[in-house]
C-alpha positions in Angstrom: 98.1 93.0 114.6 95.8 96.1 115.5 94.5 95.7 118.9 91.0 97.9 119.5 89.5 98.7 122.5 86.7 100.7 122.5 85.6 102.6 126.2 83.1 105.1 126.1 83.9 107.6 123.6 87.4 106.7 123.0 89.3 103.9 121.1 92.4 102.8 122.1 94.2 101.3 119.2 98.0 99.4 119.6 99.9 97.6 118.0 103.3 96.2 118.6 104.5 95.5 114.6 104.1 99.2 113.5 103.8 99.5 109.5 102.9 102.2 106.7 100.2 99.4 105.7 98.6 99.9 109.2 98.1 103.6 108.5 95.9 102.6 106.4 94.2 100.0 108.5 93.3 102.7 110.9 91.9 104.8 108.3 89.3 101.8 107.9 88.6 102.0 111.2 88.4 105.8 111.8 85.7 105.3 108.8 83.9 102.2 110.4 83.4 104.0 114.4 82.8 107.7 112.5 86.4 108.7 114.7 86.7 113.2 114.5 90.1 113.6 116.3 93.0 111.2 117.7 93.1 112.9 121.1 97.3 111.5 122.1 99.6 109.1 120.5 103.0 107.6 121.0 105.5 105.7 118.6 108.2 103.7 120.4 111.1 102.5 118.3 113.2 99.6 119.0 116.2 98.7 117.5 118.3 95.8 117.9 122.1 96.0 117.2 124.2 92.9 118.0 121.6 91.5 120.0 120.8 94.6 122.3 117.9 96.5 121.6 117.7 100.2 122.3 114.3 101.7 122.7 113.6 105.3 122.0 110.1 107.2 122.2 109.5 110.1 120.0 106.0 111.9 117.5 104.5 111.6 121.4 101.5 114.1 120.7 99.4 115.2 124.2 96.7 117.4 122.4 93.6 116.8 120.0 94.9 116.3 115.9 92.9 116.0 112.9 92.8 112.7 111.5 94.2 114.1 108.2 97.1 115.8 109.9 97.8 112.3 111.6 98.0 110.6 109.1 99.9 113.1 107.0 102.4 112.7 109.9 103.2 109.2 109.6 103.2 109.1 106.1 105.9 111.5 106.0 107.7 109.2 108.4 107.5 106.7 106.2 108.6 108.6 103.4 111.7 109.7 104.9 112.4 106.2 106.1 112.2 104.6 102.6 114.6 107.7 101.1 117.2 107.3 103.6 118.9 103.5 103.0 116.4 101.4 103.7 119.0 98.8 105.7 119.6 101.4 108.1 115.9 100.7 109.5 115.8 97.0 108.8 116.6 96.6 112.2 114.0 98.8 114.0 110.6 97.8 115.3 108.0 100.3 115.8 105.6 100.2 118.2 102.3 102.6 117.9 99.5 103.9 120.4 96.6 106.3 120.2 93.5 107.5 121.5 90.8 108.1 119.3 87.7 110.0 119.9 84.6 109.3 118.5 
């Protein structure tokens, strides 16, 4: 679930279940608190083989990004996830953070 914080002109949004369906949740969002720019965010991938999970962090961005680029970023993501086999990733849990500004 989309966690939302909201400190004087920045939203925080997390979430710990990472899906292509919660891109578009946070385009409802960015259109419900009028959000410009997403200032930083980070993706954290776990992934669980034979009961071990290995975490990796990676599309860590530390400068301001169109929402439109954003988003075109981690639908690409998910585009090349679902063209690669798709059991490859059923193990992986992603994890997503960012700063919004508004």
């Amino acid at each position: 679930m989309l966690e939302i914080e909201l400190k004087d002109k920045i939203i925080n949004i997390r979430d710990d279940e990472f899906t292509r369906a919660k891109v578009d949740s946070i385009k409802l969002i960015a259109d419900k608190y009028a959000i410009k720019d997403i200032l930083d965010f980070k993706l954290t991938f776990t992934e669980n083989l034979f009961g071990v999970s290995q975490q990796s962090t990676s599309a860590v961005l530390n400068e301001s990004m169109s929402l439109d680029e954003f988003y075109e970023i981690l639908t690409g993501m998910f585009d090349e996830m679902e063209k690669e086999n798709s059991e490859d990733f059923e193990d992986i849990s992603i994890s997503f953070e960012g700063l919004f500004i508004l």
